[in-house]
mmCIF entry with sequence, helices, sheets and N, C-alpha, C, O atoms, coordinates in Angstrom:
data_MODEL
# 
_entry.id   MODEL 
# 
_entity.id                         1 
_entity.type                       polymer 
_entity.pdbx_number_of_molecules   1 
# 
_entity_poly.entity_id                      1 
_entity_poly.type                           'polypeptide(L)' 
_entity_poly.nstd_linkage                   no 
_entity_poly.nstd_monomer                   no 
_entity_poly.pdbx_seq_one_letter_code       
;(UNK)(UNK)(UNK)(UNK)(UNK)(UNK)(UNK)(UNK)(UNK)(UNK)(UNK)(UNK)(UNK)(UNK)(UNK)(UNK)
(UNK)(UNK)(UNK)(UNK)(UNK)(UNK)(UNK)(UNK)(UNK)(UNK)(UNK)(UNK)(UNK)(UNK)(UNK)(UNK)
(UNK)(UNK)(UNK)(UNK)(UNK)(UNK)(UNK)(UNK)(UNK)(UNK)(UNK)(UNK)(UNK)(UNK)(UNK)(UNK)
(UNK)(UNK)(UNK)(UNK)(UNK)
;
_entity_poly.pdbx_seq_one_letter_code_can   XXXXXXXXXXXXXXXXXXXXXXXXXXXXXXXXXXXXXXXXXXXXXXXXXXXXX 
_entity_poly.pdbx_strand_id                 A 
# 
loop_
_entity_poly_seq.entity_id 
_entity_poly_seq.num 
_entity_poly_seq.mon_id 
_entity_poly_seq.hetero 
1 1  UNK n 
1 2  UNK n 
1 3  UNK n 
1 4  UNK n 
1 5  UNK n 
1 6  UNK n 
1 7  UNK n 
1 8  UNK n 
1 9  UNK n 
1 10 UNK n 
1 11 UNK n 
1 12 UNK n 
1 13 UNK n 
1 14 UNK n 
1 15 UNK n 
1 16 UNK n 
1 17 UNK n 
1 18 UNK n 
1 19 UNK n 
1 20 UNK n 
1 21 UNK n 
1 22 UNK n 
1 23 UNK n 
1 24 UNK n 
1 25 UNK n 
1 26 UNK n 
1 27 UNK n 
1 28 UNK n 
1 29 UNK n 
1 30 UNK n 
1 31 UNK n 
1 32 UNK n 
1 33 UNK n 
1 34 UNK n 
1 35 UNK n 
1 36 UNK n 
1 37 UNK n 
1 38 UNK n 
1 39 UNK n 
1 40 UNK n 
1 41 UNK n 
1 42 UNK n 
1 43 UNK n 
1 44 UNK n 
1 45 UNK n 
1 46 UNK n 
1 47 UNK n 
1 48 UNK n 
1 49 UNK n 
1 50 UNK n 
1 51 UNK n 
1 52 UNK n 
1 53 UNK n 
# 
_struct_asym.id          A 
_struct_asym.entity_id   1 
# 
loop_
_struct_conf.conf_type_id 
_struct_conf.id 
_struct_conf.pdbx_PDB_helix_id 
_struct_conf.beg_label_comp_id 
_struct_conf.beg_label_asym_id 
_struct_conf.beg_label_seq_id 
_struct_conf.pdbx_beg_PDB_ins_code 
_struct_conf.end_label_comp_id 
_struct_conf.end_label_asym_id 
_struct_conf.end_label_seq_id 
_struct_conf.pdbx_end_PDB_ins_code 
_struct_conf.beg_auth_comp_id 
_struct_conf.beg_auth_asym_id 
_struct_conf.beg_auth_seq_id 
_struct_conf.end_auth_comp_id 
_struct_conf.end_auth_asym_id 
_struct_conf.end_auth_seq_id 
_struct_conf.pdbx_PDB_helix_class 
_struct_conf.details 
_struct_conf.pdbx_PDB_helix_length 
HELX_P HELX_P1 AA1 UNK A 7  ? UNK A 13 ? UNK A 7  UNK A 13 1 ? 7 
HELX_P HELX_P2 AA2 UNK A 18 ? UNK A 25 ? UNK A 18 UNK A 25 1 ? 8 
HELX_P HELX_P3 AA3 UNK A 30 ? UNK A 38 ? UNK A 30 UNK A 38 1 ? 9 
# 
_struct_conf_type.id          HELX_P 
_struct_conf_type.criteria    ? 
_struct_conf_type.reference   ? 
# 
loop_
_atom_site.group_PDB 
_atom_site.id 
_atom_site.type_symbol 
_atom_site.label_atom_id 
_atom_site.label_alt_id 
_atom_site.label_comp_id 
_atom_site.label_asym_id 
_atom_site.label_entity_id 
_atom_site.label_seq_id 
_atom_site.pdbx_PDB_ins_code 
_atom_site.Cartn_x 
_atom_site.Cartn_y 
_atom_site.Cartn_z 
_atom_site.occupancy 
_atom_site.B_iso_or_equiv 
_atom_site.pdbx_formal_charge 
_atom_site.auth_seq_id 
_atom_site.auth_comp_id 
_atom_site.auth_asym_id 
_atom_site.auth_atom_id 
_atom_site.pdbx_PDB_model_num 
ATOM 1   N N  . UNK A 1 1  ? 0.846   -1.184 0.000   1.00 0.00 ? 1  UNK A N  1 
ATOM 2   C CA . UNK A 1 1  ? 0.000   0.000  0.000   1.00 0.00 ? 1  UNK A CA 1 
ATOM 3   C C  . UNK A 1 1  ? 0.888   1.243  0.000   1.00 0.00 ? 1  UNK A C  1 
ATOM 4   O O  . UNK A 1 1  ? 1.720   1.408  0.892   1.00 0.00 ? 1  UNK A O  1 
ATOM 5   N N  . UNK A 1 2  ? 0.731   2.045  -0.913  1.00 0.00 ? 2  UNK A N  1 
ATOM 6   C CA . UNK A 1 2  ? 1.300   3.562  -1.001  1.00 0.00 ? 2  UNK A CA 1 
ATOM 7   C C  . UNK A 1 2  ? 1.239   4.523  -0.047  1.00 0.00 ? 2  UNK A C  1 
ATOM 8   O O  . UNK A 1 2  ? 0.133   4.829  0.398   1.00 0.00 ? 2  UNK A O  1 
ATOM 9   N N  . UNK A 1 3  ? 2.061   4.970  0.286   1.00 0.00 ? 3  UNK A N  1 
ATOM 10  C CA . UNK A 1 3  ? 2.440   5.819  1.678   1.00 0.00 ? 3  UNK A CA 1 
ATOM 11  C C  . UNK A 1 3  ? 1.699   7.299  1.339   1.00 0.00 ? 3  UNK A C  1 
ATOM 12  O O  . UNK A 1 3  ? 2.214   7.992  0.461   1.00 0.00 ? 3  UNK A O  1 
ATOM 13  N N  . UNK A 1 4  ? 1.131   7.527  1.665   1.00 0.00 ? 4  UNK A N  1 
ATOM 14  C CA . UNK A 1 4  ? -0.019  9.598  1.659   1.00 0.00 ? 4  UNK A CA 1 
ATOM 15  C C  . UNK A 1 4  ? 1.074   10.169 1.750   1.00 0.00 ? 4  UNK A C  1 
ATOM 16  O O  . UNK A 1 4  ? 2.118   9.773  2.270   1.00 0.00 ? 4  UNK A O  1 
ATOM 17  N N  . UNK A 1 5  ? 0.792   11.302 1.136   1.00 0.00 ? 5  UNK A N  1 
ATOM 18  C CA . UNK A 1 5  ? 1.703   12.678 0.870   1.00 0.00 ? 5  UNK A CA 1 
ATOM 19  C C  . UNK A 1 5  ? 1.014   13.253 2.418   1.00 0.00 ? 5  UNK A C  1 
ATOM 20  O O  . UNK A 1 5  ? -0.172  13.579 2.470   1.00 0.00 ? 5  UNK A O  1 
ATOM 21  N N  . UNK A 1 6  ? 2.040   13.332 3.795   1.00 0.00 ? 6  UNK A N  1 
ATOM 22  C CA . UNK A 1 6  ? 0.847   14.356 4.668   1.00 0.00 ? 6  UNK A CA 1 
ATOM 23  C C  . UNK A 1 6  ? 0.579   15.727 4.099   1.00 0.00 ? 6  UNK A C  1 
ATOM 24  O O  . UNK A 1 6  ? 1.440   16.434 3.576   1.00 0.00 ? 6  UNK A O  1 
ATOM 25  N N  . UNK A 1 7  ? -0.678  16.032 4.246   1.00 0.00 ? 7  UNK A N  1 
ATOM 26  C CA . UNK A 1 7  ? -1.401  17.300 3.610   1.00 0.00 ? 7  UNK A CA 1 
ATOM 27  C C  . UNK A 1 7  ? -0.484  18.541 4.123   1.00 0.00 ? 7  UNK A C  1 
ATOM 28  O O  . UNK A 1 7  ? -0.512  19.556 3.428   1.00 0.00 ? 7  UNK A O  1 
ATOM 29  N N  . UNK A 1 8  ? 0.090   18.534 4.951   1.00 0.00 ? 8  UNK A N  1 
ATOM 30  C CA . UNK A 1 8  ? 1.027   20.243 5.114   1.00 0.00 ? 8  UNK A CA 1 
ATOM 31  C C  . UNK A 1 8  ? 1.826   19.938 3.868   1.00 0.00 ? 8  UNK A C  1 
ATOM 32  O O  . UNK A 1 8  ? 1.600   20.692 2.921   1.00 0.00 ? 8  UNK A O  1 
ATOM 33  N N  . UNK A 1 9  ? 2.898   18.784 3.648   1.00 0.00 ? 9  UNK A N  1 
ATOM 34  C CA . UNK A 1 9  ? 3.763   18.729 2.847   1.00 0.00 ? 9  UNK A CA 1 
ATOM 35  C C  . UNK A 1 9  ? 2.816   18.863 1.299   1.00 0.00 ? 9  UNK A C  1 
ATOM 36  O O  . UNK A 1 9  ? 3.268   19.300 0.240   1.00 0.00 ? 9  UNK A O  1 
ATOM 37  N N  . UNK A 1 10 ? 1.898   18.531 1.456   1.00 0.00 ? 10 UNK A N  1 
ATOM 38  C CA . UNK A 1 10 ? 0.971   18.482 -0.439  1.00 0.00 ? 10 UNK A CA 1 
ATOM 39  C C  . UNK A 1 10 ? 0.874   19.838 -0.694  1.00 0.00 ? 10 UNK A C  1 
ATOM 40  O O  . UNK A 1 10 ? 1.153   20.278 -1.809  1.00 0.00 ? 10 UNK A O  1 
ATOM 41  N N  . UNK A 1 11 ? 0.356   20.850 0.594   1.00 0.00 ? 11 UNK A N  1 
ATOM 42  C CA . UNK A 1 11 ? 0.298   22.222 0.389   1.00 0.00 ? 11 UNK A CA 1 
ATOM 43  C C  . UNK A 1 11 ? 1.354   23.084 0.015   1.00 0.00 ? 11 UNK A C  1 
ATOM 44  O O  . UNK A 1 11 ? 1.345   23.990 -0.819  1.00 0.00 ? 11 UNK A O  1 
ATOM 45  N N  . UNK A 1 12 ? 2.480   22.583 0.917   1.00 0.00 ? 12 UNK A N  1 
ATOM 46  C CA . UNK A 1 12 ? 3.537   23.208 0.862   1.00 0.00 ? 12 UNK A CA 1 
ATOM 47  C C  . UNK A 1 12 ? 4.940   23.197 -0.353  1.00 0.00 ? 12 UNK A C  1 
ATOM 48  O O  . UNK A 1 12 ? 5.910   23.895 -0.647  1.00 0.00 ? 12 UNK A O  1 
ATOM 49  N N  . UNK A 1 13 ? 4.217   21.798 -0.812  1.00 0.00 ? 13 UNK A N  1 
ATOM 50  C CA . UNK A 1 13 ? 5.198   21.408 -1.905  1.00 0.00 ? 13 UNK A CA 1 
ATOM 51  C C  . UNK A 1 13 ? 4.318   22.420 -3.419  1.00 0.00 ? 13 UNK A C  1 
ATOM 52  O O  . UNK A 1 13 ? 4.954   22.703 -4.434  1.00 0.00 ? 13 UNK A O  1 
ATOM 53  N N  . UNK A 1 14 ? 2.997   22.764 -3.245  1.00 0.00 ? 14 UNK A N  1 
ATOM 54  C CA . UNK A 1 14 ? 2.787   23.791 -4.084  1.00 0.00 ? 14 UNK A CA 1 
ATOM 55  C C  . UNK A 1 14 ? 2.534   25.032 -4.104  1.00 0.00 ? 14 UNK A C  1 
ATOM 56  O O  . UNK A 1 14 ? 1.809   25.504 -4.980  1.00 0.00 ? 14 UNK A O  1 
ATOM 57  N N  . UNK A 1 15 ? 2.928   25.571 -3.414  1.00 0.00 ? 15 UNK A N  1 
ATOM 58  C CA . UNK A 1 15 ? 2.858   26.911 -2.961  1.00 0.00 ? 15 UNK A CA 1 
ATOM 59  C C  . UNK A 1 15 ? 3.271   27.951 -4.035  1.00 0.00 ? 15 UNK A C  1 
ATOM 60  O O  . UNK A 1 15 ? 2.472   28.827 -4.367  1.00 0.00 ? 15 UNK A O  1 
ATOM 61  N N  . UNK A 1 16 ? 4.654   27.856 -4.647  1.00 0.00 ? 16 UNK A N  1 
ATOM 62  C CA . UNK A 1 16 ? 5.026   28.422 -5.512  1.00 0.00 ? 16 UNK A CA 1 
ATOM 63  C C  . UNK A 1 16 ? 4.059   28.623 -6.790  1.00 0.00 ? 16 UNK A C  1 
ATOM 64  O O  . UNK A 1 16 ? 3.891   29.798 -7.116  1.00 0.00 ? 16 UNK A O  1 
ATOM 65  N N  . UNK A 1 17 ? 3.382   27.614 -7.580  1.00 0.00 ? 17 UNK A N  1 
ATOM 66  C CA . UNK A 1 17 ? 2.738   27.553 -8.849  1.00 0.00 ? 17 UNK A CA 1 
ATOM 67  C C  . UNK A 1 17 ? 1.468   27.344 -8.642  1.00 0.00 ? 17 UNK A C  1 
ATOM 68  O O  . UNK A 1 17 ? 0.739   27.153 -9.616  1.00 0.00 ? 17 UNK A O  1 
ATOM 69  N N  . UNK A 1 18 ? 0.969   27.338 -7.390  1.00 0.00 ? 18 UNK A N  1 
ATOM 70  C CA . UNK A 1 18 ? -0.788  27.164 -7.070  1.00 0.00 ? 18 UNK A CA 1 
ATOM 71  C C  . UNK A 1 18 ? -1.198  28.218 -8.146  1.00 0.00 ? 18 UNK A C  1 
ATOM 72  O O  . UNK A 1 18 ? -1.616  27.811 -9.229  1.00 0.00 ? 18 UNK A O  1 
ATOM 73  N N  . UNK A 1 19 ? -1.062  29.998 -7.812  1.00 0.00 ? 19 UNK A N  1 
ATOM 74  C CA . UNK A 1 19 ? -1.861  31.280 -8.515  1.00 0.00 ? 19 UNK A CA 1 
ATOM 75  C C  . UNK A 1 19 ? -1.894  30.640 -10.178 1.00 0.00 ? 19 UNK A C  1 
ATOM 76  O O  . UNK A 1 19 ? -2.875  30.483 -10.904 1.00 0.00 ? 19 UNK A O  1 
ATOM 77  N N  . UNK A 1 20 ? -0.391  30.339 -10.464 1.00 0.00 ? 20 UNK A N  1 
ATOM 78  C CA . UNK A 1 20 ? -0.131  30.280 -12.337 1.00 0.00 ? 20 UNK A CA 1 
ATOM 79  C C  . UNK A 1 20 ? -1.314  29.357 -12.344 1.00 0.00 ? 20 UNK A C  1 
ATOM 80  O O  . UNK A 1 20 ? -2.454  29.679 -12.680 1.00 0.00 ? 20 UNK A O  1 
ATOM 81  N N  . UNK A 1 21 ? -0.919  28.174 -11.936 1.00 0.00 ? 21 UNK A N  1 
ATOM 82  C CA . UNK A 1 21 ? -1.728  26.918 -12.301 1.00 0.00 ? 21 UNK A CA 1 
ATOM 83  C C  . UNK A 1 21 ? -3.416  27.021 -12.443 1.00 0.00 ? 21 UNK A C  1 
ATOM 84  O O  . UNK A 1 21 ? -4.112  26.434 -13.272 1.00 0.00 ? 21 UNK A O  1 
ATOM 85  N N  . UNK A 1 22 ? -4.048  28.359 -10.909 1.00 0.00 ? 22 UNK A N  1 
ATOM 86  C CA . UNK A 1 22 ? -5.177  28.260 -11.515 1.00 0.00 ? 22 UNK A CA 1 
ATOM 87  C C  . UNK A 1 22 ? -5.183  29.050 -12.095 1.00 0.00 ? 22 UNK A C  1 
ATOM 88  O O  . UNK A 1 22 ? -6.314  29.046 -12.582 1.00 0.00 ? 22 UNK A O  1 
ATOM 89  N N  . UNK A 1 23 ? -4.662  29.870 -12.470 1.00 0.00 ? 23 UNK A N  1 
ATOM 90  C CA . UNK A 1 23 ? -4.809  31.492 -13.103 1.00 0.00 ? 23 UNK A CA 1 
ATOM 91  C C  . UNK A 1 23 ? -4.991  30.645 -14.804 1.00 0.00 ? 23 UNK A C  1 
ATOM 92  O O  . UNK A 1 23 ? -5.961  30.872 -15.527 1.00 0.00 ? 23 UNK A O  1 
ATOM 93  N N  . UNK A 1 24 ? -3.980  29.788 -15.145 1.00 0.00 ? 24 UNK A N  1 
ATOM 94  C CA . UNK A 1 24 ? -4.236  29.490 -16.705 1.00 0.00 ? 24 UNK A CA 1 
ATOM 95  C C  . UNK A 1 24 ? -4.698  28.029 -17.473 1.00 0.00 ? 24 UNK A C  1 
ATOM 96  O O  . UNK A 1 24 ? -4.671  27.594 -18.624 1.00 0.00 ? 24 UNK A O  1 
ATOM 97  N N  . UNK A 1 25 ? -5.214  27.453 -15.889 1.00 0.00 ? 25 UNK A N  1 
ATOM 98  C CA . UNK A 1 25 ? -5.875  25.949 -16.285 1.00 0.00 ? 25 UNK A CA 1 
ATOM 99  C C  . UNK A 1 25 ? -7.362  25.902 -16.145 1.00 0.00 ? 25 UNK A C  1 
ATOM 100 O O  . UNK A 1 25 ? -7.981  24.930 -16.579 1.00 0.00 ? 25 UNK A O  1 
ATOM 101 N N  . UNK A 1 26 ? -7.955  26.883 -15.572 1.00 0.00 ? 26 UNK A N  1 
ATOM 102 C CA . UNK A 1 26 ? -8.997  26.961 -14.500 1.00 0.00 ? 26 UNK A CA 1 
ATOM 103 C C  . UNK A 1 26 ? -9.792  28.185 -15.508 1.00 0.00 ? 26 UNK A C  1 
ATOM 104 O O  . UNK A 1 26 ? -9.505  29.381 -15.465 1.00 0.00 ? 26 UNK A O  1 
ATOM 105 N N  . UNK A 1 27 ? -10.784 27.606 -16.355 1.00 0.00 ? 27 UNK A N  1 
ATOM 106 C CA . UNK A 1 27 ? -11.940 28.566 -17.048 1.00 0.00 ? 27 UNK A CA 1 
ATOM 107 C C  . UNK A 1 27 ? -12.397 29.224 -16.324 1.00 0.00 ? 27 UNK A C  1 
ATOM 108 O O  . UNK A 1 27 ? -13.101 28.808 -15.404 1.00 0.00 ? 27 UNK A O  1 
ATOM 109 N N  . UNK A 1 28 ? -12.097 30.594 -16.556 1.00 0.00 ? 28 UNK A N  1 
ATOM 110 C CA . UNK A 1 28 ? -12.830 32.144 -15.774 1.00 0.00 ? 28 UNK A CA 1 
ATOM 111 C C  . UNK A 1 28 ? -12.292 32.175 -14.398 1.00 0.00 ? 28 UNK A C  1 
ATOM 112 O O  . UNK A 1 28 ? -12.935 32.918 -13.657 1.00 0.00 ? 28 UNK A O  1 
ATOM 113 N N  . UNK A 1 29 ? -11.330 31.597 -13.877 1.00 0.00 ? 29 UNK A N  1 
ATOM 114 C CA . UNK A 1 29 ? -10.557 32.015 -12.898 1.00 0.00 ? 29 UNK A CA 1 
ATOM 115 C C  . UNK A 1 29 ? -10.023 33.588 -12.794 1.00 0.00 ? 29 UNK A C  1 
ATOM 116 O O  . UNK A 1 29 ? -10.161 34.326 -11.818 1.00 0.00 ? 29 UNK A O  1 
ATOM 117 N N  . UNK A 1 30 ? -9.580  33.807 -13.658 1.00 0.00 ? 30 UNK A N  1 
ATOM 118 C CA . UNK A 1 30 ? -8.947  35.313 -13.798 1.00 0.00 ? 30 UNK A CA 1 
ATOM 119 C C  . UNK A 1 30 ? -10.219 35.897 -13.214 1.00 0.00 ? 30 UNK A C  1 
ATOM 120 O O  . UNK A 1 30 ? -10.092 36.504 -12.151 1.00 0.00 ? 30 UNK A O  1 
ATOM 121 N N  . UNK A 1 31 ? -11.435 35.804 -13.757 1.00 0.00 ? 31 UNK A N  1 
ATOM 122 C CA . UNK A 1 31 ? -12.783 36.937 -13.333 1.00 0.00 ? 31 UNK A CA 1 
ATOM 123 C C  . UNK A 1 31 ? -13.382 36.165 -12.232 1.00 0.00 ? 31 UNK A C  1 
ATOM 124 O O  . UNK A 1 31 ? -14.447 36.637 -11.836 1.00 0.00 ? 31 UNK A O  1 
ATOM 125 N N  . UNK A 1 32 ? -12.963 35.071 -11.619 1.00 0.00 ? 32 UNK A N  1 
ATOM 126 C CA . UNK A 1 32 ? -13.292 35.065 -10.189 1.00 0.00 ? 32 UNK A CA 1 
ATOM 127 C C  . UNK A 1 32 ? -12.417 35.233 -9.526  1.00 0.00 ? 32 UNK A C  1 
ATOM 128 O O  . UNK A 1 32 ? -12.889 35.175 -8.390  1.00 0.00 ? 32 UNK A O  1 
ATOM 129 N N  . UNK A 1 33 ? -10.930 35.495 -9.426  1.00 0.00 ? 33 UNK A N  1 
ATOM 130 C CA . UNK A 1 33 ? -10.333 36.000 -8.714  1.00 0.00 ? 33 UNK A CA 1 
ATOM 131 C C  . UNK A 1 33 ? -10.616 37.476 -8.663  1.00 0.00 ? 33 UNK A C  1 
ATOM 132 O O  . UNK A 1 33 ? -10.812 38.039 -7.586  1.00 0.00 ? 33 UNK A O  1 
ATOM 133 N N  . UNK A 1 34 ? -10.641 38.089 -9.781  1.00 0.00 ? 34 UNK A N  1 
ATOM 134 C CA . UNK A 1 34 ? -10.965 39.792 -9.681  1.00 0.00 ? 34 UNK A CA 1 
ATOM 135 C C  . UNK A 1 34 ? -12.361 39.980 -8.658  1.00 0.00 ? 34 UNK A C  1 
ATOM 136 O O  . UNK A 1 34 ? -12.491 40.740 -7.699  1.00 0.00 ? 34 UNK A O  1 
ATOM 137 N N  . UNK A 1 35 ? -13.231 39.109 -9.172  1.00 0.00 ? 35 UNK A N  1 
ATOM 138 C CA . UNK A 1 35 ? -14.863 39.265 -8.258  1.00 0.00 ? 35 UNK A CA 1 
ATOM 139 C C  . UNK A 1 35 ? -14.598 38.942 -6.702  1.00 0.00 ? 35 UNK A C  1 
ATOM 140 O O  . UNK A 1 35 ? -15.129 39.602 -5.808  1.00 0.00 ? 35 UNK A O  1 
ATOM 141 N N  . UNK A 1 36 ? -13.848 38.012 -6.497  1.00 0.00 ? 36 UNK A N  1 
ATOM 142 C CA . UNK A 1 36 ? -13.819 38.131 -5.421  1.00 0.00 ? 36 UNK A CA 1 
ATOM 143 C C  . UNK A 1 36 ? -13.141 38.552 -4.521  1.00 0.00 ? 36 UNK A C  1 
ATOM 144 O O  . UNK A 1 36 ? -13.558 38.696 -3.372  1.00 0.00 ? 36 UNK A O  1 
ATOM 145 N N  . UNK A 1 37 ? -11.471 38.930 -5.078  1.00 0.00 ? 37 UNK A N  1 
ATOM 146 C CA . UNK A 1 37 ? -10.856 40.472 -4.424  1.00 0.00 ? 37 UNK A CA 1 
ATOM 147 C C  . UNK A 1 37 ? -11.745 41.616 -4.200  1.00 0.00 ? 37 UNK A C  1 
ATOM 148 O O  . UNK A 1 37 ? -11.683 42.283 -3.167  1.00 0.00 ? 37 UNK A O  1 
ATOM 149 N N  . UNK A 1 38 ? -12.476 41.827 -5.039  1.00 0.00 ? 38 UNK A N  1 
ATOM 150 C CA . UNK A 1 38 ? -13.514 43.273 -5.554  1.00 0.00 ? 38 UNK A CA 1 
ATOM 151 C C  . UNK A 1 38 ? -14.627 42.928 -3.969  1.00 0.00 ? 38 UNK A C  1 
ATOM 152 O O  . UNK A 1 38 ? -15.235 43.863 -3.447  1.00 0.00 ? 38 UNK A O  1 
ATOM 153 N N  . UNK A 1 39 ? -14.677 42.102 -3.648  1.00 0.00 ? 39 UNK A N  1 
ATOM 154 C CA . UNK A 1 39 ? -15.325 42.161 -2.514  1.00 0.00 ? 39 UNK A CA 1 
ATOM 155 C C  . UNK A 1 39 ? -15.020 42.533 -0.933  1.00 0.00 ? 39 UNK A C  1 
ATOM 156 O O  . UNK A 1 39 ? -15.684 43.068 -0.046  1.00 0.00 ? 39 UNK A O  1 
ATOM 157 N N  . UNK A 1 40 ? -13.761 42.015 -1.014  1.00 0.00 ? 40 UNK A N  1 
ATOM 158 C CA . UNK A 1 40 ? -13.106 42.283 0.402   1.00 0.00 ? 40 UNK A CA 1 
ATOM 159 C C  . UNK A 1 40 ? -13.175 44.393 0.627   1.00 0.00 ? 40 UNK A C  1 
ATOM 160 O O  . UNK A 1 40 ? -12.904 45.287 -0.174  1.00 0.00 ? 40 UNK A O  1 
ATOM 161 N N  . UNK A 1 41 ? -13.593 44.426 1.872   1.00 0.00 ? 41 UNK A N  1 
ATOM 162 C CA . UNK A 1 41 ? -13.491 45.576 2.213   1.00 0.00 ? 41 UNK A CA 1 
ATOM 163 C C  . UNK A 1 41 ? -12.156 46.430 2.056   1.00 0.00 ? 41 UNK A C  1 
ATOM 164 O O  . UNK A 1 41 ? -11.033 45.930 2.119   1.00 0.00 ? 41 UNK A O  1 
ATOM 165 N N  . UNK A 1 42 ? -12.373 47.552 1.879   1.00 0.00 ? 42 UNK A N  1 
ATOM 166 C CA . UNK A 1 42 ? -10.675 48.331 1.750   1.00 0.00 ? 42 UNK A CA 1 
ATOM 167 C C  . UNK A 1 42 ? -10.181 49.103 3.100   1.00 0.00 ? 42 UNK A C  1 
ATOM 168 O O  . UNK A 1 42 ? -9.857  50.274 3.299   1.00 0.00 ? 42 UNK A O  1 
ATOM 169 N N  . UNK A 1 43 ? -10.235 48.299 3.692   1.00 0.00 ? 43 UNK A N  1 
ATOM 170 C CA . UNK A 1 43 ? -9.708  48.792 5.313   1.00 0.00 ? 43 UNK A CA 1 
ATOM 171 C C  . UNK A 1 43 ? -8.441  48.169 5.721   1.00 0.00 ? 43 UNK A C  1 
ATOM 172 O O  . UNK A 1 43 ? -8.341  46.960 5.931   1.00 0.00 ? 43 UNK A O  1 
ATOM 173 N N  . UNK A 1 44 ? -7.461  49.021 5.832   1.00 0.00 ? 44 UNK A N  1 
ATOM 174 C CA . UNK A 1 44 ? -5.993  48.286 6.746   1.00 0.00 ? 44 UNK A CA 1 
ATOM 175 C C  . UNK A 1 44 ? -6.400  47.569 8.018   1.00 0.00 ? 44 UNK A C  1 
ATOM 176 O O  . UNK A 1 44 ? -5.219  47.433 8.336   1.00 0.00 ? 44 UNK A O  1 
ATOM 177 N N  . UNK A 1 45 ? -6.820  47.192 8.672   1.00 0.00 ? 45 UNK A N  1 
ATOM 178 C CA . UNK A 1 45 ? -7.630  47.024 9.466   1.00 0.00 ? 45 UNK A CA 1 
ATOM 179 C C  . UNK A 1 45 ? -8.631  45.317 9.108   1.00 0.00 ? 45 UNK A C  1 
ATOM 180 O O  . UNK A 1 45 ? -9.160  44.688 10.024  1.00 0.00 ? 45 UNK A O  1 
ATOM 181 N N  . UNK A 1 46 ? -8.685  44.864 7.613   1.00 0.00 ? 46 UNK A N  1 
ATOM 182 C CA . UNK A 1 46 ? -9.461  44.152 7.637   1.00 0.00 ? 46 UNK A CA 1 
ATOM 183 C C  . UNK A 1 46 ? -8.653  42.766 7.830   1.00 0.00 ? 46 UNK A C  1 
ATOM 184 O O  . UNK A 1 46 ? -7.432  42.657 7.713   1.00 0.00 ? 46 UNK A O  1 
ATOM 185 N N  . UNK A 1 47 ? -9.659  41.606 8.185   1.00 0.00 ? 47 UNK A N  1 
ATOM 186 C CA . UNK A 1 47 ? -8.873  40.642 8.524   1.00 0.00 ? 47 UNK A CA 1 
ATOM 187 C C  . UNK A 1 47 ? -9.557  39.216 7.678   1.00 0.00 ? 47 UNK A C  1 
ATOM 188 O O  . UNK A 1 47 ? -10.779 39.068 7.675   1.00 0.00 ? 47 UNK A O  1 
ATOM 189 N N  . UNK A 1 48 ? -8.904  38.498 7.178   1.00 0.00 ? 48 UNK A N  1 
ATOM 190 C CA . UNK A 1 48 ? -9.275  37.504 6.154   1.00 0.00 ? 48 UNK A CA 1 
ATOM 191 C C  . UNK A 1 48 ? -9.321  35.962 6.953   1.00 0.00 ? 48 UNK A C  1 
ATOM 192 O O  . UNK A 1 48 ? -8.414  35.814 7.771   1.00 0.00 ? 48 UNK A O  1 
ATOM 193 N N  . UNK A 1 49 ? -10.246 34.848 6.808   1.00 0.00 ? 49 UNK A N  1 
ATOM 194 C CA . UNK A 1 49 ? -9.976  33.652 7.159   1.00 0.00 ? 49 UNK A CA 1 
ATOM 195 C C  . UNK A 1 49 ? -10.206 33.012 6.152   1.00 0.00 ? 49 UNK A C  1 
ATOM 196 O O  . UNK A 1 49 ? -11.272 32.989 5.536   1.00 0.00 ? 49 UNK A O  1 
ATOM 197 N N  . UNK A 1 50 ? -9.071  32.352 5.867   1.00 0.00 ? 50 UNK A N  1 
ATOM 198 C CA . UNK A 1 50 ? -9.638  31.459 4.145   1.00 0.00 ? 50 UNK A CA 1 
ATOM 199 C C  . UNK A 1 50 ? -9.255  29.990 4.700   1.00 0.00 ? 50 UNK A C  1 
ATOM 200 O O  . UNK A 1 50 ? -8.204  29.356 4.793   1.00 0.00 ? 50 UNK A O  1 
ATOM 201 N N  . UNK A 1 51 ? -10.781 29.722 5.062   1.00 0.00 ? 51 UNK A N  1 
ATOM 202 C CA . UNK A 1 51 ? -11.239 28.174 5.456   1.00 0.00 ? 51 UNK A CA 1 
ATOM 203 C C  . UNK A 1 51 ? -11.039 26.745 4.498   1.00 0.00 ? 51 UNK A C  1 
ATOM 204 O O  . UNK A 1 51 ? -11.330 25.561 4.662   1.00 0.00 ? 51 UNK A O  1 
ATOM 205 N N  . UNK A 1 52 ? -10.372 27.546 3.401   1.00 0.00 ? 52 UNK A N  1 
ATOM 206 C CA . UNK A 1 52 ? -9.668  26.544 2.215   1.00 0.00 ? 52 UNK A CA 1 
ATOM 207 C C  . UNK A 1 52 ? -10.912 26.110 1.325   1.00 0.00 ? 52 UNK A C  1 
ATOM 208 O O  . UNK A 1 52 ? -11.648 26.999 0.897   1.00 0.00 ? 52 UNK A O  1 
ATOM 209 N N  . UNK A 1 53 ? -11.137 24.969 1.071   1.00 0.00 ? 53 UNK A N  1 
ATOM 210 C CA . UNK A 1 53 ? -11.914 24.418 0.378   1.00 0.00 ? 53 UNK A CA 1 
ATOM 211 C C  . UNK A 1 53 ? -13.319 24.009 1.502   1.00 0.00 ? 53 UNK A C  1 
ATOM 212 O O  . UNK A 1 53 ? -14.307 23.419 1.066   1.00 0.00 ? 53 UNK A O  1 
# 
């Protein structure tokens, strides 16, 4: 039986090429990344939790 990648190391081993990868594999990514930057409030002050998937 094949040994699991542990999930910090799966994350961490893509960190670098995650944005490219979805930015030019991923149909209409570009305009959901813009839509949903365009949402976050514009306050220094604001604070983000990105609960992942």
């Amino acid at each position: 039986m094949p040994t699991l990648e542990p999930m910090s190391r799966f994350f961490e081993s893509r960190l670098d090429g995650y944005d490219e990868h979805m930015l030019t594999t991923i149909e209409g990514a570009p305009a959901f990344y813009s839509m949903t930057a365009a949402q976050l409030p514009l306050s220094h002050q604001t604070r983000l939790l990105d609960l992942g998937c």
